[in-house]
Structure formats: structure tokens, C-alpha cells
C-alpha positions, 0 to 999 in steps of 0.5 A: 500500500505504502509503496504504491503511494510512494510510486504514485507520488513519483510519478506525478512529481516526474511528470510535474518536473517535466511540464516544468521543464518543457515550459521553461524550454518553450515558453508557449503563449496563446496566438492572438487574432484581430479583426481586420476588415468586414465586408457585408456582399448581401444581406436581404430578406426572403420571399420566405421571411427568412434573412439571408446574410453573406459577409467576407471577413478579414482575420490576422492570426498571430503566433508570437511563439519562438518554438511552436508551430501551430497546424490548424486542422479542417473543420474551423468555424467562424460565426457571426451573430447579432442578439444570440442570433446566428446571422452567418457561418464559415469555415477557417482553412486548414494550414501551417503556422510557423513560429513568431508567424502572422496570416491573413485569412480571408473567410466568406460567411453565408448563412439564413435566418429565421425569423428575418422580418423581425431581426433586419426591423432590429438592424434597421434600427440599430444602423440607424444609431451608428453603432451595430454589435456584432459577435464574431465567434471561432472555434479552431482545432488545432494541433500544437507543434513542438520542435518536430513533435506534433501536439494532441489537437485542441481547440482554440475557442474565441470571441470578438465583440465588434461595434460596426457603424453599418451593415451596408452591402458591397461597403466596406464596414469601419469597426468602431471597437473590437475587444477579442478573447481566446481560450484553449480547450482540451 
């Protein structure tokens, strides 16, 4: 009994010992993203009352790590909603980001909405005050790589709460504030 303990105790201060070392070694730090550009090229309601909304959203994606690549892997979402309503939804590219690398992406949003007559009223009002929010949500798989070790996938979960002055189609919308969180989840 004594002596399973004692194992037990050693091997969690072994692998203790190890995370320490492996994160003075690498030193890891969450990317960070920013929203660069929004360009709404439809948004129209439906003979059926639904809204119809497709926006092309520009995105930097930062890794400000010295020795860690990221591998964001197929099956990324970008959203964006207004009000908990999801207004359009696309899908991030699967590449490599290399160490102390930035990317653009460019990803086009489409989606349809229930509902639409009462929420383009409720953004018909909101422009009218120049002030929209909007709520860009990502969910990224990604694998993390270390050296020539690559990583189990996580997940890269975010949140840009943006304020645009219009939801103009075929303008480009200037983002009057853009405050994004991120998170991993294992």
C-alpha cells in the first residue's frame, strides 16, 4: 500500500518536473487574432421571411511563439451573430503556422435566418444609431507543434465583440471597437 503511494507520488512529481521543464524550454503563449476588415456582399430578406446574410471577413492570426508551430486542422468555424442570433457561418482553412508567424485569412460567411422580418426591423434600427454589435465567434482545432513533435489537437475557442457603424452591402464596414478573447480547450 505504502509503496504504491510512494510510486504514485513519483510519478506525478516526474511528470510535474517535466511540464516544468518543457515550459521553461518553450515558453508557449496563446496566438492572438484581430479583426481586420468586414465586408457585408448581401444581406436581404426572403420571399420566405427568412434573412439571408453573406459577409467576407478579414482575420490576422498571430503566433508570437519562438518554438511552436501551430497546424490548424479542417473543420474551423467562424460565426457571426447579432442578439444570440446566428446571422452567418464559415469555415477557417486548414494550414501551417510557423513560429513568431502572422496570416491573413480571408473567410466568406453565408448563412439564413429565421425569423428575418423581425431581426433586419432590429438592424434597421440599430444602423440607424451608428453603432451595430456584432459577435464574431471561432472555434479552431488545432494541433500544437513542438520542435518536430506534433501536439494532441485542441481547440482554440474565441470571441470578438465588434461595434460596426453599418451593415451596408458591397461597403466596406469601419469597426468602431473590437475587444477579442481566446481560450484553449482540451
Amino acid at each position: 500500500m505504502y509503496c504504491t503511494i510512494g510510486i504514485l507520488v513519483f510519478v506525478f512529481i516526474i511528470i510535474g518536473a517535466t511540464a516544468g521543464i518543457l515550459y521553461l524550454i518553450f515558453q508557449p503563449k496563446l496566438p492572438n487574432y484581430s479583426v481586420d476588415s468586414l465586408k457585408i456582399s448581401d444581406l436581404r430578406l426572403n420571399l420566405d421571411m427568412t434573412l439571408y446574410a453573406k459577409f467576407d471577413v478579414k482575420i490576422t492570426a498571430n503566433n508570437p511563439n519562438k518554438k511552436i508551430g501551430i497546424h490548424y486542422e479542417q473543420g474551423g468555424r467562424l460565426s457571426v451573430w447579432y442578439t444570440n442570433t446566428k446571422l452567418c457561418q464559415g469555415t477557417l482553412p486548414k494550414f501551417y503556422q510557423g513560429h513568431q508567424n502572422k496570416t491573413l485569412l480571408n473567410v466568406a460567411l453565408t448563412g439564413q435566418t429565421q425569423y428575418g422580418n423581425t431581426l433586419m426591423n432590429a438592424l434597421q434600427q440599430q444602423q440607424q444609431t451608428g453603432r451595430i454589435p456584432l459577435d464574431l465567434k471561432v472555434d479552431a482545432p488545432v494541433a500544437i507543434q513542438l520542435g518536430r513533435l506534433k501536439l494532441m489537437k485542441v481547440w482554440i475557442l474565441g470571441e470578438c465583440l465588434l461595434v460596426v457603424d453599418s451593415l451596408t452591402a458591397n461597403n466596406l464596414i469601419s469597426i468602431k471597437a473590437n475587444n477579442c478573447s481566446f481560450r484553449l480547450k482540451l
